[in-house]
ROLO-551343 format. One record per residue (C-alpha): chain; residue number from 1; residue in one letter; x, y, z. Coordinates in Angstrom, 3 decimals. Each point is the difference from the previous one (the first is absolute). Example, Ala and Ser with C-alpha at 12.3 -4.5 7.8 and 13.67 -1.06 7.14 Angstrom:
<nodes>
   kette    nr   rest          u          v          w
       A     1      a     12.300     -4.500      7.800
       A     2      s      1.370      3.440     -0.660
</nodes>
This chain:
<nodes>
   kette    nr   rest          u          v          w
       A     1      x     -0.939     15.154     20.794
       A     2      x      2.342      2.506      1.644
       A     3      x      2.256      1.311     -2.781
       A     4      x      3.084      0.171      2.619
       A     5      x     -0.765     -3.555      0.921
       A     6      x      0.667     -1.064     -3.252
       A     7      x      2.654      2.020     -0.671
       A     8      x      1.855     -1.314      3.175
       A     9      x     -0.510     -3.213     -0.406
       A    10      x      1.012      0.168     -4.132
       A    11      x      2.959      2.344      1.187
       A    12      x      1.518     -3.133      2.609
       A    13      x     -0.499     -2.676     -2.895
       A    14      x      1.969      1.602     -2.481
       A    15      x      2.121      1.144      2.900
       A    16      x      0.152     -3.827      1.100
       A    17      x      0.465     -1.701     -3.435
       A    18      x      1.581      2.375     -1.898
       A    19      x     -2.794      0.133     -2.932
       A    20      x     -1.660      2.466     -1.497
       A    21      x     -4.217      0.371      0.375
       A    22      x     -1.483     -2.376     -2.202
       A    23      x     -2.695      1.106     -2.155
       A    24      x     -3.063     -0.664      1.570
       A    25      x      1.166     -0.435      2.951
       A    26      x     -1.118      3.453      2.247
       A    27      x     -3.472     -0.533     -1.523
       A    28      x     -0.021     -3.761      1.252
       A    29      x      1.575      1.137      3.463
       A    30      x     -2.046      2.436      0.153
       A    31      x     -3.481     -2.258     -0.116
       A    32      x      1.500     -2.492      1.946
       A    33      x      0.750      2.318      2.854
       A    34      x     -3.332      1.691     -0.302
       A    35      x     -1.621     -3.852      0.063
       A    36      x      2.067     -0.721      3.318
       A    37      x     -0.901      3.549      1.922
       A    38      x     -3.508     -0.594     -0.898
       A    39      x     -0.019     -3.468      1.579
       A    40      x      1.243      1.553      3.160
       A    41      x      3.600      0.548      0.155
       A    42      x      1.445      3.444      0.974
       A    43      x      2.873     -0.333      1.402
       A    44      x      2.549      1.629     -2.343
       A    45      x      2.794     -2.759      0.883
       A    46      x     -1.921     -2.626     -0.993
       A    47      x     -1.289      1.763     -3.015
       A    48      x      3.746      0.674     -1.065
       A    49      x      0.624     -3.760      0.257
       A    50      x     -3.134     -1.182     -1.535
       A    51      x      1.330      2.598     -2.877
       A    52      x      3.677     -1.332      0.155
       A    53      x     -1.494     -3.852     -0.493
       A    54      x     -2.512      0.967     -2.528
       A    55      x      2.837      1.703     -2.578
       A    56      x      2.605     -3.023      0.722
       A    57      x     -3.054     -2.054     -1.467
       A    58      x     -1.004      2.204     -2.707
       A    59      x      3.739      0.019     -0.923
       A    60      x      0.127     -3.835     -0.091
       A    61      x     -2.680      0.005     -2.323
       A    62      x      1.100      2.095     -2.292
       A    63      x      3.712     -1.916     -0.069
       A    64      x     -1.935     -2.899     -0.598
       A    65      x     -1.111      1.018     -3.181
       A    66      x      3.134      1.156     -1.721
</nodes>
């Protein structure tokens, strides 16, 4: 996937909810990203909010453990 796509969307997370990049979690974004543009989605926008709901899971999970 586009590195600045994943950057972006990491970026307005952390921005968002005030947390730092989980460990695992740009790798993870990254082939989710790559899994959606491949299926046929290019628009950046929707990318960026695919992204956004993707690392508010990820997140989740993680919080569930501890």
């Amino acid at each position: 996937m586009n590195a600045p796509q994943v950057d972006r969307a990491l970026s307005a997370y952390g921005a968002l909810a005030g947390r730092p990049e989980a460990k695992g979690a740009r790798e993870a974004l990254s082939e989710h990203l790559t899994r959606i543009f491949r299926e046929g989605e290019t628009d950046d926008h929707r990318l960026m909010v695919e992204g956004l709901s993707y690392l508010e899971a990820f997140h989740r999970k993680i919080d569930s453990k501890d």
